[in-house]
C-alpha positions, 0 to 999 in steps of 0.5 A: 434738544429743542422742545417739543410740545406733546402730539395731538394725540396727548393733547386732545386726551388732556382736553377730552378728559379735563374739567377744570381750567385755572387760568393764571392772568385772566383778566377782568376787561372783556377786550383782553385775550385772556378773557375772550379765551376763558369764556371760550372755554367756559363756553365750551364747558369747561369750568374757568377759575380765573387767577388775577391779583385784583380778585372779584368775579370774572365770567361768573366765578371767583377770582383768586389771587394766585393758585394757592389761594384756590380752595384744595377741595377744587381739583385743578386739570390745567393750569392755563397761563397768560403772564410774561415768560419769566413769571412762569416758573413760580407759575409752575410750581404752584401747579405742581403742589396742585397736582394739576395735569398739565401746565399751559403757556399761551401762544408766544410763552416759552420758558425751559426752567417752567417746563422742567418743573412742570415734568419733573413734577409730573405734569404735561406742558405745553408752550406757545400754543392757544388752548383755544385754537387746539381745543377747535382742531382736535375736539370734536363738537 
């Protein structure tokens, strides 16, 4: 059976009700989506903690390594993921041990074994949509 992202219905609730976005390739160069889209979401009050090996800040938060190094006091709603599919699937076990909600694949990031484990860990996924672009059609100001 082909994928199916979850209805607008699941999406807009997830959205409605997240605080927290990790988001996993946020890069530091204001020219790159993955900051453009996380500023976009911080903008929309979202709080953004950016996940890049290189560390430092990015829009005014800490940077970390990779979502076991966030401290477990910050609770993590979405995992938002700007990496190659074939980096997912450890992407997607470390949401599960977070206990995020939802597990996030940007625009163009499809990959089956990271959605299964993302569900069986209990979490939403969502593949090949921008977070942004749902964001603007299903919430309203």
């Amino acid at each position: 059976m082909a994928w199916q992202n979850p209805s607008d219905d699941v999406l807009r609730k997830l959205l409605v009700e997240s605080r927290t976005i990790a988001v996993v390739g946020c890069s530091p160069s204001p020219e790159r989506t993955s900051h453009q889209i996380a500023r976009t979401m911080q903008q929309s009050g979202y709080r953004i903690i950016p996940v890049h090996p290189a560390g430092g800040t990015i829009l005014g938060e800490t940077v970390y390594p990779s979502l076991d190094d966030i401290p477990a006091d910050i609770t993590i709603d979405i995992v938002d993921v700007f990496r190659r599919a074939e980096d997912t699937p450890p992407i997607a076990e470390a949401a599960v041990r977070r206990r995020a909600r939802a597990l996030w694949l940007q625009q163009g990031i499809v990959n089956e074994q990271a959605a299964a484990t993302a569900a069986t860990g209990g979490l939403v996924c969502i593949m090949d949509l921008c977070i942004a672009v749902l964001h603007r059609l299903l919430v309203p100001k």
